[in-house]
C-alpha positions in Angstrom: -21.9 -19.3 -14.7 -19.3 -17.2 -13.2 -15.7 -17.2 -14.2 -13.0 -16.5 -12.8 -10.6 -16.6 -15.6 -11.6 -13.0 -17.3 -14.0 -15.0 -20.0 -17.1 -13.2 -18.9 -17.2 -10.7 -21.9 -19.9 -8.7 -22.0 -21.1 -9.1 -17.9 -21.1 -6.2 -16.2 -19.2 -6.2 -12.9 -22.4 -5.7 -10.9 -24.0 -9.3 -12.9 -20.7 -10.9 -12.2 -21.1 -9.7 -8.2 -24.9 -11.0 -8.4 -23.9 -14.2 -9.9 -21.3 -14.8 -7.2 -23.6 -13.6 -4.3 -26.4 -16.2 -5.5 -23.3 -19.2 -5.8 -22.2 -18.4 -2.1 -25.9 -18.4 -1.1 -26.4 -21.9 -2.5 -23.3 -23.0 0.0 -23.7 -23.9 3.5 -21.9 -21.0 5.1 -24.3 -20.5 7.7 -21.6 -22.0 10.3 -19.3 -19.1 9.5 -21.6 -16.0 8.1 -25.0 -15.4 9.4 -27.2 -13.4 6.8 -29.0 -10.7 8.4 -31.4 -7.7 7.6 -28.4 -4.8 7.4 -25.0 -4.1 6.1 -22.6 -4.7 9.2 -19.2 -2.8 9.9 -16.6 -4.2 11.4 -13.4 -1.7 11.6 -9.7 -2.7 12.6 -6.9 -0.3 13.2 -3.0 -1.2 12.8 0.5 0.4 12.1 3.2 -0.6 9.9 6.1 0.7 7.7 4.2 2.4 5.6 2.0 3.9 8.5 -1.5 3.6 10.6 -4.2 2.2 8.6 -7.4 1.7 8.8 -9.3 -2.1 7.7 -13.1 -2.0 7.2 -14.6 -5.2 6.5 -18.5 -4.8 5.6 -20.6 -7.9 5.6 -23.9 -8.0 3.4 -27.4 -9.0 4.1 -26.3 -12.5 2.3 -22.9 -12.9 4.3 -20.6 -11.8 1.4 -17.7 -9.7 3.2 -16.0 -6.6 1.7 -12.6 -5.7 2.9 -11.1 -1.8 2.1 -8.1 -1.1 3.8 -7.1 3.0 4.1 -3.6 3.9 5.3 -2.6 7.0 6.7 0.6 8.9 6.6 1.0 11.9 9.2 -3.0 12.1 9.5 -4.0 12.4 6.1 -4.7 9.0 3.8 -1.9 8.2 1.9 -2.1 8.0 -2.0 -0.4 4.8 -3.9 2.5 6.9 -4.8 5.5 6.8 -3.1 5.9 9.8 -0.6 7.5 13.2 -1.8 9.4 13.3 1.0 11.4 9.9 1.7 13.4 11.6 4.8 10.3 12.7 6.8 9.7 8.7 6.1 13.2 7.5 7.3 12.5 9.7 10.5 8.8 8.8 11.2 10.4 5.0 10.8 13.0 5.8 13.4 10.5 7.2 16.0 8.8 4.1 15.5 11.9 1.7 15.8 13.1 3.5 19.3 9.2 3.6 20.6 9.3 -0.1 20.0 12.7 -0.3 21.1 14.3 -2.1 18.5 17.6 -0.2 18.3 19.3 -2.2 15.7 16.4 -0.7 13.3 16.8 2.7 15.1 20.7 3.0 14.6 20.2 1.6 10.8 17.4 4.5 10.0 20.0 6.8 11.7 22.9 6.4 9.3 20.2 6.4 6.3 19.1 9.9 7.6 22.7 11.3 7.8 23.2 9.9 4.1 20.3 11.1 2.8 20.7 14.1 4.6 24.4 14.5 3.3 23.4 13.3 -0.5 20.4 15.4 -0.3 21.3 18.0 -3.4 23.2 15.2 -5.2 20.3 13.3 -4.7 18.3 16.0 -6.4 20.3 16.5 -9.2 20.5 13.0 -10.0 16.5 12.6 -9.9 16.0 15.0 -12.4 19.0 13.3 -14.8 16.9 10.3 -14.2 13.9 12.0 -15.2 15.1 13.2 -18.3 16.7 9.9 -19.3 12.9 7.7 -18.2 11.1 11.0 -20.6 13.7 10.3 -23.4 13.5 6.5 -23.5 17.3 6.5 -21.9 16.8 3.3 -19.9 20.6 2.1 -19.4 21.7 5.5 -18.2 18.2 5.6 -16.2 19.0 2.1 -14.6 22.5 3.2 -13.9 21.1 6.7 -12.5 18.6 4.7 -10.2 21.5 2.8 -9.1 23.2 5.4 -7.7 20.9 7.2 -6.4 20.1 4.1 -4.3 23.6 3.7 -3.2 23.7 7.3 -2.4 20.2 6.7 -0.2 21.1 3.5 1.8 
C-alpha cells in the first residue's frame, strides 16, 4: 500500500506513481475525470509579481492530472534564484502597477527605484561584505549586513 508519510523504503518513485494510479482507479471519479485513450493538455497563461507564467496541467489515460507551472521573466523562463538584477525588477513591477493603474503601488516602486538607484554602489559593497561574512561562518555581522542592505533597498 502506498504511503504518504516517506515509509516506502526501497519503492521506486515510478512503483509508488503506479500504486497511486491503480488506488485512484479503484475510486469513483468518473463524475469529475473521464479516462481516455491519450494524454490531454490543457495550458493556462497568467502574470504576477514575479512575472508571466505558464500552467500546463496534463491529464493521463487513467484521469491522474499533472500540473507544471513555468514562469517567465523578460521572455526567457526564470530560474528559482532570485534575479541578478533586483532594479530591472522594481521597474518591470512599476510598469505593471501604472498599466493596472494602481498608483499607490506605482508611487511605492518609485521611491524604491530612486533608493536603490541612489544606494546602488553602497549596496554593492555591502553584498560582497555579506558574502564574505555567509563564506566565513560570520552570521551576526551577516544578519546585521542583510539588515542594512534591506533598509538601504526599501
Amino acid at each position: 500500500m502506498f504511503n504518504l508519510f516517506g515509509r516506502n523504503h526501497g519503492k521506486s518513485l515510478k512503483e509508488m506513481m503506479q500504486e497511486l494510479d491503480e488506488m485512484m482507479e479503484s475510486l469513483n471519479w468518473e463524475e469529475t475525470t473521464k479516462p481516455s485513450d491519450e494524454i490531454t493538455e490543457k495550458t493556462e497563461k497568467g502574470s504576477d509579481d514575479n512575472g508571466d507564467w505558464i500552467k500546463t496541467t496534463y491529464i493521463s489515460p487513467s484521469g491522474v492530472r499533472y500540473s507544471m507551472t513555468t514562469t517567465y521573466y523578460d521572455g526567457t523562463p526564470k530560474s528559482f534564484n532570485k534575479p541578478k538584477n533586483e532594479l530591472s525588477v522594481l521597474k518591470r513591477q512599476l510598469e505593471k502597477a501604472v498599466e493596472e493603474q494602481d498608483f499607490e503601488k506605482a508611487v511605492e516602486l518609485r521611491d524604491k527605484i530612486k533608493n536603490f538607484e541612489t544606494n546602488k554602489q553602497e549596496i554593492e559593497k555591502l553584498e560582497t561584505e555579506l558574502k564574505t561574512a555567509v563564506d566565513s561562518q560570520d552570521f551576526e555581522t551577516a544578519i546585521k549586513i542583510r539588515d542594512q542592505i534591506k533598509k538601504m533597498k526599501s
